[in-house]
Backbone and ligand atoms as CSV (ligand in chain L), in Angstrom:
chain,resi,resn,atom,element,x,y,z
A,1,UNK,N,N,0.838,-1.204,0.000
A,1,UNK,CA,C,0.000,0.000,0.000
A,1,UNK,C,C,0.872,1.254,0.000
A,2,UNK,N,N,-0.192,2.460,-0.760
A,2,UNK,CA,C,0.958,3.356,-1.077
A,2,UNK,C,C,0.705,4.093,0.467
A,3,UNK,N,N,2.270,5.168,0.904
A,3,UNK,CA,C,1.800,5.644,2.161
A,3,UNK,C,C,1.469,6.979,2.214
A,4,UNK,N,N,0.148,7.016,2.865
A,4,UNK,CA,C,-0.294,8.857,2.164
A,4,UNK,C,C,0.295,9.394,2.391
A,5,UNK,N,N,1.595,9.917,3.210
A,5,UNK,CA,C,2.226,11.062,3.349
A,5,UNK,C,C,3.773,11.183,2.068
A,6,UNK,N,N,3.377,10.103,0.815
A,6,UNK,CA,C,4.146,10.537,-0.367
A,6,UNK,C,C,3.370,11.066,-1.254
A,7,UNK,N,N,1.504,11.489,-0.815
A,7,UNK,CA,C,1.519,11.858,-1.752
A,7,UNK,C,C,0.947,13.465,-1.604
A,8,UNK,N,N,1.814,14.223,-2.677
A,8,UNK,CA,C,1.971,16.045,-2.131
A,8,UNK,C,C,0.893,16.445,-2.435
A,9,UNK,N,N,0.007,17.372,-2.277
A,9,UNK,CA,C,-1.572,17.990,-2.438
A,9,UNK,C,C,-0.497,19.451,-3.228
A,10,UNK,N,N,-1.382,20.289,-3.677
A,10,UNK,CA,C,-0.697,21.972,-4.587
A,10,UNK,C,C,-0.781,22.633,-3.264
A,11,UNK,N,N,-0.337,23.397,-4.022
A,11,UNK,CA,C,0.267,24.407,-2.793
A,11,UNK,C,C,-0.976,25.231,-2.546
A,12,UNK,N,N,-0.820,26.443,-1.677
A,12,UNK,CA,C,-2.732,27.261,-1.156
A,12,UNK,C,C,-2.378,28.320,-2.580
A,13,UNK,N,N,-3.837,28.610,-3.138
A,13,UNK,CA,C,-4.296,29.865,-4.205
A,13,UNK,C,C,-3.824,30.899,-3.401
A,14,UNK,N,N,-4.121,30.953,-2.214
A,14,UNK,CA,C,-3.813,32.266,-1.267
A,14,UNK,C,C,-3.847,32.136,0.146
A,15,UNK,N,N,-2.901,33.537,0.698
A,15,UNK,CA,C,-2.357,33.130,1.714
A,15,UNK,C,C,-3.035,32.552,3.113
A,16,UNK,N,N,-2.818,32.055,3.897
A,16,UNK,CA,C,-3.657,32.227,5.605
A,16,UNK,C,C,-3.197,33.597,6.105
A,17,UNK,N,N,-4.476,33.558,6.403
A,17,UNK,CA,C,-4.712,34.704,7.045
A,17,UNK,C,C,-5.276,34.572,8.537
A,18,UNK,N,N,-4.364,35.231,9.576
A,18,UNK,CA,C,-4.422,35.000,10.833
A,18,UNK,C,C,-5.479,35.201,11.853
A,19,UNK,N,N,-5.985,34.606,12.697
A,19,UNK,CA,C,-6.971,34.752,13.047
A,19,UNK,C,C,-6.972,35.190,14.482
A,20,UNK,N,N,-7.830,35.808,15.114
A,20,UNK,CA,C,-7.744,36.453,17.073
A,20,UNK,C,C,-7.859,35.073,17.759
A,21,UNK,N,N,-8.839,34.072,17.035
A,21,UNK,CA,C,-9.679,32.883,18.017
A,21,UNK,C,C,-8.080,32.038,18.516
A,22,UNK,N,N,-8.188,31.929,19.885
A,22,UNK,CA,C,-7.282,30.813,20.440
A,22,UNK,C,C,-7.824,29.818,20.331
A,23,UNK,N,N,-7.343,28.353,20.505
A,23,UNK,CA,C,-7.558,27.028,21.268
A,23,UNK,C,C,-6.506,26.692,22.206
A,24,UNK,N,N,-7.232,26.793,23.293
A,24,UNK,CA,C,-6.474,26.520,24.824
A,24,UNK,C,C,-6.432,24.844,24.705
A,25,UNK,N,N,-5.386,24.718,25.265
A,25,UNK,CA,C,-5.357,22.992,25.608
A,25,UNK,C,C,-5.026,22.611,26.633
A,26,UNK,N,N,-4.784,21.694,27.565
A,26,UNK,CA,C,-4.197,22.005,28.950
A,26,UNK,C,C,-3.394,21.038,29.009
A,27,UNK,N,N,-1.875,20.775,29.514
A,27,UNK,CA,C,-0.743,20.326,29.486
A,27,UNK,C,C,-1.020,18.826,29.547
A,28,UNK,N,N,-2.458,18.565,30.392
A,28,UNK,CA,C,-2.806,17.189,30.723
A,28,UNK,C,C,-3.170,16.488,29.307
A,29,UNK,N,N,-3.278,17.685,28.893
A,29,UNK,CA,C,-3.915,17.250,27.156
A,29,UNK,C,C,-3.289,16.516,25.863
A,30,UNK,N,N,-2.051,17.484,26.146
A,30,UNK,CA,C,-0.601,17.017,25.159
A,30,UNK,C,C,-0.228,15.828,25.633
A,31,UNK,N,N,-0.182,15.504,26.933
A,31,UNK,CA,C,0.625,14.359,27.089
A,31,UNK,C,C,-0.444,13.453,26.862
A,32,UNK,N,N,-1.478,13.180,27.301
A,32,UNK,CA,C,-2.429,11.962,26.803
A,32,UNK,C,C,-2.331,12.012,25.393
A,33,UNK,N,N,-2.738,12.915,24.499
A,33,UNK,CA,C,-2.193,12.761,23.216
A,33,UNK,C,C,-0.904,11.699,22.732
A,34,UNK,N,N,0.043,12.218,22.850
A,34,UNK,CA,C,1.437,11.819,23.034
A,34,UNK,C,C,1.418,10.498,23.274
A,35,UNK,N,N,0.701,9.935,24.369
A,35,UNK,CA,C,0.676,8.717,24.991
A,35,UNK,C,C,0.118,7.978,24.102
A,36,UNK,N,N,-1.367,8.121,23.946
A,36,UNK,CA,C,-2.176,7.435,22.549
A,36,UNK,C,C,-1.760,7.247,21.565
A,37,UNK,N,N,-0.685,8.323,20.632
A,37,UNK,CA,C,-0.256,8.279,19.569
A,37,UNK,C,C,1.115,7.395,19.805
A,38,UNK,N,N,1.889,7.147,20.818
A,38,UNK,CA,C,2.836,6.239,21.042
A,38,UNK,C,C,2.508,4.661,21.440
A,39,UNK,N,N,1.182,4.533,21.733
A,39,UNK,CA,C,0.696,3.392,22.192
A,39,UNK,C,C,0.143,2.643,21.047
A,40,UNK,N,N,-0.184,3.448,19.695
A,40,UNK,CA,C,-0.203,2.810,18.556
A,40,UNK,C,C,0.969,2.083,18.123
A,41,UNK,N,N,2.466,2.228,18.662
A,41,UNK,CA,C,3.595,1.599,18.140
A,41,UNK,C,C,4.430,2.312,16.779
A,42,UNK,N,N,3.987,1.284,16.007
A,42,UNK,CA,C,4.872,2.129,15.190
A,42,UNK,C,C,3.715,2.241,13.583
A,43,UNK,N,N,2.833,2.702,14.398
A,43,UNK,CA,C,1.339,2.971,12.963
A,43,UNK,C,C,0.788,4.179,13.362
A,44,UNK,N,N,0.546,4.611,12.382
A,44,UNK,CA,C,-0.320,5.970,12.508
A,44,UNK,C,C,-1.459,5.666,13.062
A,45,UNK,N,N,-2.163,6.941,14.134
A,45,UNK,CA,C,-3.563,6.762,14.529
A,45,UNK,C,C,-3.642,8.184,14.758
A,46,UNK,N,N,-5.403,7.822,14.689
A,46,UNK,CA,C,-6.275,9.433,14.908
A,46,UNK,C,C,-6.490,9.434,16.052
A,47,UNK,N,N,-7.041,11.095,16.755
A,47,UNK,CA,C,-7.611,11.092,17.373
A,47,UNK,C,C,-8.068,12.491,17.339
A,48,UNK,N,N,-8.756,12.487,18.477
A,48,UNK,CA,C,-9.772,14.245,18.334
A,48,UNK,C,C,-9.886,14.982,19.416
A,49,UNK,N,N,-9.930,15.662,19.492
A,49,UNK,CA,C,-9.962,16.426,20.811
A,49,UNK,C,C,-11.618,17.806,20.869
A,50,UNK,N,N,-12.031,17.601,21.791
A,50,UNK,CA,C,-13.376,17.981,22.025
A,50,UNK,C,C,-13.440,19.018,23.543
A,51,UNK,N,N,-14.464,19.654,22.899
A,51,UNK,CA,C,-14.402,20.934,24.414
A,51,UNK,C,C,-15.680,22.091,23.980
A,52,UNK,N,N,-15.186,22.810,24.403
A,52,UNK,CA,C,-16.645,23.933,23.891
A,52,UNK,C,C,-15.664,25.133,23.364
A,53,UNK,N,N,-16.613,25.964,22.704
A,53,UNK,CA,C,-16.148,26.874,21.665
A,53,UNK,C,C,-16.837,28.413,21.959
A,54,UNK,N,N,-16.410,29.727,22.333
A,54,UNK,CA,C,-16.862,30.919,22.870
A,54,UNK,C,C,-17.537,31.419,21.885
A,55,UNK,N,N,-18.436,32.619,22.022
A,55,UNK,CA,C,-19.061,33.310,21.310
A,55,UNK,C,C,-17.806,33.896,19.978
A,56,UNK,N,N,-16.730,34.164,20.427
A,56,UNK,CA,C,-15.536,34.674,19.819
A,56,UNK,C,C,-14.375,33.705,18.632
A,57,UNK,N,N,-14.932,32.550,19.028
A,57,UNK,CA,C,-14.325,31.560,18.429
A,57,UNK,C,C,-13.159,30.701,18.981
A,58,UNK,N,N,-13.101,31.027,20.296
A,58,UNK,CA,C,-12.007,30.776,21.172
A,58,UNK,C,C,-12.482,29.409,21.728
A,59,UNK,N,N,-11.779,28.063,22.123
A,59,UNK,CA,C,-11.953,27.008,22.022
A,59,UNK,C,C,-11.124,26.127,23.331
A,60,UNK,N,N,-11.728,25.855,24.390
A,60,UNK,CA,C,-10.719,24.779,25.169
A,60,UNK,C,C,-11.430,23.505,25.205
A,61,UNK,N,N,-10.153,22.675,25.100
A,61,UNK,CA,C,-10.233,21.417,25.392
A,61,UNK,C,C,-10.281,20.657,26.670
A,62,UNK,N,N,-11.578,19.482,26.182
A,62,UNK,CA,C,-11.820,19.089,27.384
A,62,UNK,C,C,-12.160,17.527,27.996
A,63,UNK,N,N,-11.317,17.009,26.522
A,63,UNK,CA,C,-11.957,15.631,26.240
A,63,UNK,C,C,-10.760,15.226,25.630
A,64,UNK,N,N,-10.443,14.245,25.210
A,64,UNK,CA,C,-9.321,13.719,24.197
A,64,UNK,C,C,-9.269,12.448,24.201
A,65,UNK,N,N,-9.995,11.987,22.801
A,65,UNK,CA,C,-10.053,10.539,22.314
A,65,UNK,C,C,-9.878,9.953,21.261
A,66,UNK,N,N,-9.606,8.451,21.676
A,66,UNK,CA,C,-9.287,7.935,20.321
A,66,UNK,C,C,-10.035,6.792,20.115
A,67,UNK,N,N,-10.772,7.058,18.754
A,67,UNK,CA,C,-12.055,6.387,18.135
A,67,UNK,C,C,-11.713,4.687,17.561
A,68,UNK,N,N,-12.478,4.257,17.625
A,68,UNK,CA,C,-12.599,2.470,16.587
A,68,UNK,C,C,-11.912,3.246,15.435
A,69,UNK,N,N,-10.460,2.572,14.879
A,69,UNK,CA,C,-9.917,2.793,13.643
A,69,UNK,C,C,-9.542,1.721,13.279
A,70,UNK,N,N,-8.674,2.191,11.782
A,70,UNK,CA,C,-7.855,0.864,11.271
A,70,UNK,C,C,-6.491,1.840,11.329
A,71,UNK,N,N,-5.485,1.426,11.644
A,71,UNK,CA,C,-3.963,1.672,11.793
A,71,UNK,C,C,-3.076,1.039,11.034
A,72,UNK,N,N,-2.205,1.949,10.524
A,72,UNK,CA,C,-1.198,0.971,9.345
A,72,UNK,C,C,-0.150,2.268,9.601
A,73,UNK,N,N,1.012,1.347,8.720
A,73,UNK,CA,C,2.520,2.610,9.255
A,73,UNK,C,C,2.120,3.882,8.926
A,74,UNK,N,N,1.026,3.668,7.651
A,74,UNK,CA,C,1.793,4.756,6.971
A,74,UNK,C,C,0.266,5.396,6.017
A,75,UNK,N,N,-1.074,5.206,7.306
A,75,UNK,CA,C,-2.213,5.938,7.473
A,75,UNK,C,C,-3.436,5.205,8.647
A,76,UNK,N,N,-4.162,5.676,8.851
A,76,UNK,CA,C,-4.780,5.716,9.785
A,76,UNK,C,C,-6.673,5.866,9.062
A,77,UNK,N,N,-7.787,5.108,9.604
A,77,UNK,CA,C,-8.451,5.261,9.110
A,77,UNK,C,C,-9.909,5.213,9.981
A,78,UNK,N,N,-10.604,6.288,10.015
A,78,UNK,CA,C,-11.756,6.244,11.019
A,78,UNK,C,C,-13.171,5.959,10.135
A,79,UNK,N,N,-13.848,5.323,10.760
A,79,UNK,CA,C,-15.417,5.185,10.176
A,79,UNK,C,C,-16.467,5.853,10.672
A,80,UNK,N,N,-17.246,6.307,9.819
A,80,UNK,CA,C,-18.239,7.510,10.349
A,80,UNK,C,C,-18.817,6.863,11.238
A,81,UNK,N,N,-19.047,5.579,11.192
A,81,UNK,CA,C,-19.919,4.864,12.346
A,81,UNK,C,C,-19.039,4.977,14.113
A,82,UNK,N,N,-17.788,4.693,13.768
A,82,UNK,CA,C,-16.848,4.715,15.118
A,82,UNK,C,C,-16.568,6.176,15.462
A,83,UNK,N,N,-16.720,7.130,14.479
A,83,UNK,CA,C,-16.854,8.847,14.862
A,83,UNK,C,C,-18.282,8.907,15.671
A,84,UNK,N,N,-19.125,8.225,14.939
A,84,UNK,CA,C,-20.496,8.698,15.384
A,84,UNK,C,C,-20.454,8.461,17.257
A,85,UNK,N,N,-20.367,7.264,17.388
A,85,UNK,CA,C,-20.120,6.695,18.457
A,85,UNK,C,C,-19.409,7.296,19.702
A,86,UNK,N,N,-18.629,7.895,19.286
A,86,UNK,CA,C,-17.723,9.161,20.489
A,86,UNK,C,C,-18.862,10.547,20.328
A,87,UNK,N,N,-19.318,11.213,19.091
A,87,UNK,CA,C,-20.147,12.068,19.435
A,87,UNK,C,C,-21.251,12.446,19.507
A,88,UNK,N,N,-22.028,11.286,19.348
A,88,UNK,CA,C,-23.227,10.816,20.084
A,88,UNK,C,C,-23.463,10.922,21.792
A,89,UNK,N,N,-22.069,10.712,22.266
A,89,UNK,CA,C,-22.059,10.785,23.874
A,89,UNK,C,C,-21.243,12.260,24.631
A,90,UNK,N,N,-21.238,13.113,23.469
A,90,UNK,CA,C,-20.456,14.317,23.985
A,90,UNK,C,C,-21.447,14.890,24.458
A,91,UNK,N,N,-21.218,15.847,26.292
A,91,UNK,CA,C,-22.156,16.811,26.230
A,91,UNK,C,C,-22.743,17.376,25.546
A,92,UNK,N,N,-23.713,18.810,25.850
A,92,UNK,CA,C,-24.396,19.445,25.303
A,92,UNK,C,C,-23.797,20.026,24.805
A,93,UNK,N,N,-23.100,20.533,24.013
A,93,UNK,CA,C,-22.528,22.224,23.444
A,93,UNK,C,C,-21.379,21.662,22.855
A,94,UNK,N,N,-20.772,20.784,23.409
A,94,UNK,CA,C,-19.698,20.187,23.110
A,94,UNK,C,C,-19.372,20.137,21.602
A,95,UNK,N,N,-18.016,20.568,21.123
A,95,UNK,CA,C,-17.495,20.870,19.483
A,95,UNK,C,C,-16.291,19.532,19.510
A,96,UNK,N,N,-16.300,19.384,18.102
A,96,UNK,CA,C,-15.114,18.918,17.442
A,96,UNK,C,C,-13.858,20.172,17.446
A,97,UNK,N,N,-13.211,19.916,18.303
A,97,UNK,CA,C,-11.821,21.226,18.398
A,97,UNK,C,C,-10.505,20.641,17.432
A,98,UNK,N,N,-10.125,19.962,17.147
A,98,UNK,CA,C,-9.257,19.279,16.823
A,98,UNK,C,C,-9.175,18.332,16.328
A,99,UNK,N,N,-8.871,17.487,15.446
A,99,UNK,CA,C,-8.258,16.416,14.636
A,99,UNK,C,C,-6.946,16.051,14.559
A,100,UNK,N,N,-6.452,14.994,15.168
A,100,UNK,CA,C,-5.024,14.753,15.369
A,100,UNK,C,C,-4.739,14.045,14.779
A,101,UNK,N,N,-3.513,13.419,14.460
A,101,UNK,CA,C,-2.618,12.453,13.824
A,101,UNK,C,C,-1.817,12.454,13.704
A,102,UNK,N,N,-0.919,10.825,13.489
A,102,UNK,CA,C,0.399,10.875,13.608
A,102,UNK,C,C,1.129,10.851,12.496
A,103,UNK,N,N,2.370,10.996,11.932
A,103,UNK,CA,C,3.157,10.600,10.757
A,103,UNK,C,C,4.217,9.408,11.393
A,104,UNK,N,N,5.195,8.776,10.378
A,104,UNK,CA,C,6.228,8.519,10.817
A,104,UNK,C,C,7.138,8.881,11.220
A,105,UNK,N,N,7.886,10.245,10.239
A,105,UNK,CA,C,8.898,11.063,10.205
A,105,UNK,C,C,8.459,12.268,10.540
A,106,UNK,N,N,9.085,13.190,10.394
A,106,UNK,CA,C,9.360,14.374,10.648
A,106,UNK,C,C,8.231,15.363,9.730
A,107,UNK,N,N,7.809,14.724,8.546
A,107,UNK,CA,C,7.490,15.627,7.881
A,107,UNK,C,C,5.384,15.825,8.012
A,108,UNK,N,N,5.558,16.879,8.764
A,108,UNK,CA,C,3.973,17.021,9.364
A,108,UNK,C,C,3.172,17.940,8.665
A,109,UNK,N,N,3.258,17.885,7.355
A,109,UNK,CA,C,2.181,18.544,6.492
A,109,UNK,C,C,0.844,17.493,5.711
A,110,UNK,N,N,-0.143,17.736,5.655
A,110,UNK,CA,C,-0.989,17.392,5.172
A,110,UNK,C,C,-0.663,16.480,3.592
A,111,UNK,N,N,-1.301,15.544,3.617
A,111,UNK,CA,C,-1.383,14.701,2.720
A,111,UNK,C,C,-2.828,15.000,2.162
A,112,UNK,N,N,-3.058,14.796,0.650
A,112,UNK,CA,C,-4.384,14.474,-0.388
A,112,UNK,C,C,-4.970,13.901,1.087
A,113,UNK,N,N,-4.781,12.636,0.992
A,113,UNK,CA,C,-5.333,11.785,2.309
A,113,UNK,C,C,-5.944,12.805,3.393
A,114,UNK,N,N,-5.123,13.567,4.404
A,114,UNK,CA,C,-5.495,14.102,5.375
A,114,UNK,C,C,-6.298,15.292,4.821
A,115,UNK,N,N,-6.167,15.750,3.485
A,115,UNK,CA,C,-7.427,16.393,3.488
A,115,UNK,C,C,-8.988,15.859,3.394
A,116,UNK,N,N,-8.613,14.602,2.832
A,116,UNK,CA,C,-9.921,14.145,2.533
A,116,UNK,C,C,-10.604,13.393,4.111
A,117,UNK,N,N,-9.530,12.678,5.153
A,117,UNK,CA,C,-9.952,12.519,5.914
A,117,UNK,C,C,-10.346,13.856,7.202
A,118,UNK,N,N,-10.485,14.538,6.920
A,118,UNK,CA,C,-10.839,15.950,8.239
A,118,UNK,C,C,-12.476,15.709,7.627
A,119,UNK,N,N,-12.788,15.362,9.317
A,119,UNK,CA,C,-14.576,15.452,9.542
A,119,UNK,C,C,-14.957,16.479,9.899
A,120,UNK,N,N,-14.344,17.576,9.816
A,120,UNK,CA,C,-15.249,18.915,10.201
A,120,UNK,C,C,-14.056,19.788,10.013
A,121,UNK,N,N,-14.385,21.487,8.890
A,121,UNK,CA,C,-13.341,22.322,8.421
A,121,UNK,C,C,-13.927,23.035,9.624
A,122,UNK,N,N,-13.938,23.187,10.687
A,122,UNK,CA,C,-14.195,24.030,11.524
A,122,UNK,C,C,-13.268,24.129,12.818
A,123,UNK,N,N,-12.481,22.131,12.429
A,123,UNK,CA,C,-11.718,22.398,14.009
A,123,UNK,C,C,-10.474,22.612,13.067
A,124,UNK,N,N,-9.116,22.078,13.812
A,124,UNK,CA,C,-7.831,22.257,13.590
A,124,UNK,C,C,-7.584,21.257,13.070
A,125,UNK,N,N,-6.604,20.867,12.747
A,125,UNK,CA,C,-5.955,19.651,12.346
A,125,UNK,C,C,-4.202,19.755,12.914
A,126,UNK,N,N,-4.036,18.865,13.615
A,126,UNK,CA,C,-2.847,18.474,14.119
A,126,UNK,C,C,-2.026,17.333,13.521
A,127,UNK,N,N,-0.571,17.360,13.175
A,127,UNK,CA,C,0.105,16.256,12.934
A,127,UNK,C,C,1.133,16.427,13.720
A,128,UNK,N,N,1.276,15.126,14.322
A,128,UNK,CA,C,2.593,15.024,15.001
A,128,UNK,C,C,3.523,14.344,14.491
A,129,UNK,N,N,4.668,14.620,14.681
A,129,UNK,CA,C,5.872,13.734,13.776
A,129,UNK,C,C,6.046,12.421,14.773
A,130,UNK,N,N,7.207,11.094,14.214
A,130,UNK,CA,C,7.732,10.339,14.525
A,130,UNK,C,C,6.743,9.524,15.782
A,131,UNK,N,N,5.395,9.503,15.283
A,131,UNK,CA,C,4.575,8.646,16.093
A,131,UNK,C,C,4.182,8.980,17.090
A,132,UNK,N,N,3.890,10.317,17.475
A,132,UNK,CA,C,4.630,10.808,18.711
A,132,UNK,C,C,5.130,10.815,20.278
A,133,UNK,N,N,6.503,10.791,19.111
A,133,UNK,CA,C,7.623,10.177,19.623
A,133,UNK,C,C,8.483,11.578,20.038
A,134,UNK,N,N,7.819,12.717,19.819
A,134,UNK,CA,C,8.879,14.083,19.658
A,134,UNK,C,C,9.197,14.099,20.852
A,135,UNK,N,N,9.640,15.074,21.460
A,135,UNK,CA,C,10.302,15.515,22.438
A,135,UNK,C,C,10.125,16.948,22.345
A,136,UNK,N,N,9.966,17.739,21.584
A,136,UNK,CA,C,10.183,19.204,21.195
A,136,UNK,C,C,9.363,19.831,22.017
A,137,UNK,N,N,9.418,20.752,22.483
A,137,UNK,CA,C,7.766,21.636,22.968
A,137,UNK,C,C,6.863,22.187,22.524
A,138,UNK,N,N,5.835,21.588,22.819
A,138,UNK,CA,C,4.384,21.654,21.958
A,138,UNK,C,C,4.303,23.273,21.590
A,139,UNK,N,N,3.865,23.568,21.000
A,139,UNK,CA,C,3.230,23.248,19.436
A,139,UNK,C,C,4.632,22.836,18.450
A,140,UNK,N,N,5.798,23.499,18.701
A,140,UNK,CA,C,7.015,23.205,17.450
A,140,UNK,C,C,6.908,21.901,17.416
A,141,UNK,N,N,6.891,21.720,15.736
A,141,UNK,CA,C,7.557,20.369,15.069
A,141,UNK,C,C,6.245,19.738,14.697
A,142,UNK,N,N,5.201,20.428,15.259
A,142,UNK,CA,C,3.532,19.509,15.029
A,142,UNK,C,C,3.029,20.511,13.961
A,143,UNK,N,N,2.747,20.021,12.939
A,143,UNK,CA,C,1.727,20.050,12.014
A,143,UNK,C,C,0.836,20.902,12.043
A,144,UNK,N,N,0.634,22.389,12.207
A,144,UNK,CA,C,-1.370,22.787,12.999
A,144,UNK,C,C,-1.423,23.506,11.809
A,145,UNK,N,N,-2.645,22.582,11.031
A,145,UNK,CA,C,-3.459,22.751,10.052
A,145,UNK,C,C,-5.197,23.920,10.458
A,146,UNK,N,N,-5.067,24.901,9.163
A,146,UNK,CA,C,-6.437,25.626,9.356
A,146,UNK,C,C,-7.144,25.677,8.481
A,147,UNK,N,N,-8.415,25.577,8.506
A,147,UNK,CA,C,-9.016,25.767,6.269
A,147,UNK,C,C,-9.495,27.084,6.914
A,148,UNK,N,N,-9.047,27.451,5.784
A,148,UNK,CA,C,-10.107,28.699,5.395
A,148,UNK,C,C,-10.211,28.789,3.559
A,149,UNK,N,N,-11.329,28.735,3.503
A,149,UNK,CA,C,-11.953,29.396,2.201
A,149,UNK,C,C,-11.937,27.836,1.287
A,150,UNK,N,N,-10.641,27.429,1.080
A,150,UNK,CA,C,-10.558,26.021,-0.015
A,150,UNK,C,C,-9.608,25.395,0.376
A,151,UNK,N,N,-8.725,25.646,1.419
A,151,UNK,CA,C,-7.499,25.142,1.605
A,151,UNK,C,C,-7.217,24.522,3.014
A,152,UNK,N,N,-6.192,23.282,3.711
A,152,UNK,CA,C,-5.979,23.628,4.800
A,152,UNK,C,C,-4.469,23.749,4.789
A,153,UNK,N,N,-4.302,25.001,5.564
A,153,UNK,CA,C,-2.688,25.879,5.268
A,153,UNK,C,C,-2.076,25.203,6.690
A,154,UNK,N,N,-0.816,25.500,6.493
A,154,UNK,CA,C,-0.215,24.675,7.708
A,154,UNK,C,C,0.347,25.898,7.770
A,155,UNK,N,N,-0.004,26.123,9.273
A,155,UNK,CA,C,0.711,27.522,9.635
A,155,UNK,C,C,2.188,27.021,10.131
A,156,UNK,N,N,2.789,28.322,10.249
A,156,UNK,CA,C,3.971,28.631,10.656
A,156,UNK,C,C,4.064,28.405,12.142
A,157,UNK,N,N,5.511,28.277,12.650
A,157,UNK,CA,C,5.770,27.898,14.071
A,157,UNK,C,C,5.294,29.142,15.057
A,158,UNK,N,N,4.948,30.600,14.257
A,158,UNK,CA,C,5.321,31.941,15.254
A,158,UNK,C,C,3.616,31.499,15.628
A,159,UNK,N,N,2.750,31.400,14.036
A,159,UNK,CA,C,1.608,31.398,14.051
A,159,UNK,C,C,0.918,30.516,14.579
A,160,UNK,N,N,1.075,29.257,14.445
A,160,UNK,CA,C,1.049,28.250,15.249
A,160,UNK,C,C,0.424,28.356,17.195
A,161,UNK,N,N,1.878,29.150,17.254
A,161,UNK,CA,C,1.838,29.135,18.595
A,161,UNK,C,C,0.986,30.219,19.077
A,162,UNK,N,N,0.832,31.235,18.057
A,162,UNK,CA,C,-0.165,31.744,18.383
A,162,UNK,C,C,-2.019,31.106,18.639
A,163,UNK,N,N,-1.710,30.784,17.724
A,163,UNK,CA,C,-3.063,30.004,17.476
A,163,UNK,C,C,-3.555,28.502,18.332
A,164,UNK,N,N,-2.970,28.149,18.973
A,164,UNK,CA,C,-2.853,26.795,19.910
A,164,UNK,C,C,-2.086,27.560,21.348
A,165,UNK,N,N,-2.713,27.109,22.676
A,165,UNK,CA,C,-2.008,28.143,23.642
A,165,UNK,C,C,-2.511,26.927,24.847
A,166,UNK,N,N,-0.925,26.361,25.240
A,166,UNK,CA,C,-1.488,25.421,26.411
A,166,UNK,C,C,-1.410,26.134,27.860
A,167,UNK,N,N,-2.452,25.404,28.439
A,167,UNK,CA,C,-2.863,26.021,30.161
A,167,UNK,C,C,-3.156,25.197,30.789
A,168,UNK,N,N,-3.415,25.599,32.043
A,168,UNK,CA,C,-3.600,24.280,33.201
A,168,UNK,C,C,-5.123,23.610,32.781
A,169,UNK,N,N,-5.533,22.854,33.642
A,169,UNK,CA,C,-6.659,22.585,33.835
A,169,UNK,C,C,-6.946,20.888,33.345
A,170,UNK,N,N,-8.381,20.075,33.474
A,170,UNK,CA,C,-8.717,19.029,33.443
A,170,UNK,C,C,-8.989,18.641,31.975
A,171,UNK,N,N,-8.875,16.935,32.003
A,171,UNK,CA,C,-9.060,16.794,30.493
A,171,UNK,C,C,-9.619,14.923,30.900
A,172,UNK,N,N,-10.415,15.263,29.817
A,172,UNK,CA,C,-10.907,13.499,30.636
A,172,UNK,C,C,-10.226,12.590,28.740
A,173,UNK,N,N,-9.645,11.694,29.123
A,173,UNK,CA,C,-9.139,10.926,28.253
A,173,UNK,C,C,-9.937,9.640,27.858
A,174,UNK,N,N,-10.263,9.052,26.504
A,174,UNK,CA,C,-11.030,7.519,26.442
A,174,UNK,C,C,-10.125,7.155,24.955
A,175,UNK,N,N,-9.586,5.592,25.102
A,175,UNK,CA,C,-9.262,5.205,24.248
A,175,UNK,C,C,-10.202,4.238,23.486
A,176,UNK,N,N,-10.947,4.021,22.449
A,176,UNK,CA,C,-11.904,2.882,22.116
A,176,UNK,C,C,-11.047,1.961,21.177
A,177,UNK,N,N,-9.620,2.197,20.690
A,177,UNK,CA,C,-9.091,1.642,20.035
A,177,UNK,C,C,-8.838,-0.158,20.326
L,1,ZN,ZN,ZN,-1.301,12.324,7.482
């Protein structure tokens, strides 16, 4: 099988353009991440991260899970039925904040693939390198994908960090894998 991250999508018609809305995450957050995506071994897996979303567009996380998939080195694959299933049981108000995933290597830009797999252009999209396996401090070296208009642009490390902002606080974790 071919592995989606050889195959390159075109580049954006036009630029990203930066936005005020944060997504808060809370430190408890990254590392369960981290953990899930290392507990796959050495295969890519999804996961999502869920929380509520402000009048402003500002977003914390408050949930972080990982759905019924299929896992392989070199993609990862969720079924609307095993999506349904995690947000069928989310509180009331409760949003899709995030879309995560892992690569093998280093290289954390969006694949054809990862565009076609994002279930909602409304949250983020995250890639983490080397399974994650990084070490770096969150957000550098991860992937943080945004659509706007036709595209999802992989911002920059300044922008990035603008746009993703970790803080204290609780995070309830479920693996269904
Ligand atoms: Zn990917």
């Amino acid at each position: 099988m071919e592995a989606e991250d050889d195959i390159f999508r075109p580049a954006p018609g036009r630029l990203y353009k930066p936005v005020e809305a944060q997504l808060c995450v809370p430190a408890d957050a990254i590392e369960a991440t981290l953990n899930l995506l290392q507990r796959a071994g050495h295969r890519e897996s999804g996961l999502f991260w869920y929380g509520t979303r402000d009048a402003t567009g500002n977003g914390q996380v408050r949930y972080v899970a990982a759905p019924k998939q299929q896992m392989t080195w070199g993609n990862y694959h969720v079924s609307p039925e095993a999506l349904a299933e995690i947000v069928n049981r989310l509180p009331e108000g409760w949003k899709p904040l995030a879309q995560v995933h892992s690569h093998p290597g280093l290289r954390v830009e969006h694949s054809n693939y990862d565009d076609r797999m994002m279930s909602s252009r409304k949250a983020l999209s995250l890639v983490f390198p080397s399974y994650g396996r990084s070490t770096e401090s969150f957000p550098k070296g991860v992937g943080v994908h945004e659509w706007q208009i036709d595209y999802w642009h992989l911002l920059d490390d300044a922008l990035a960090a603008r746009r993703i902002v970790v803080t204290g606080g609780t995070v309830a974790v479920e693996d269904f894998r």
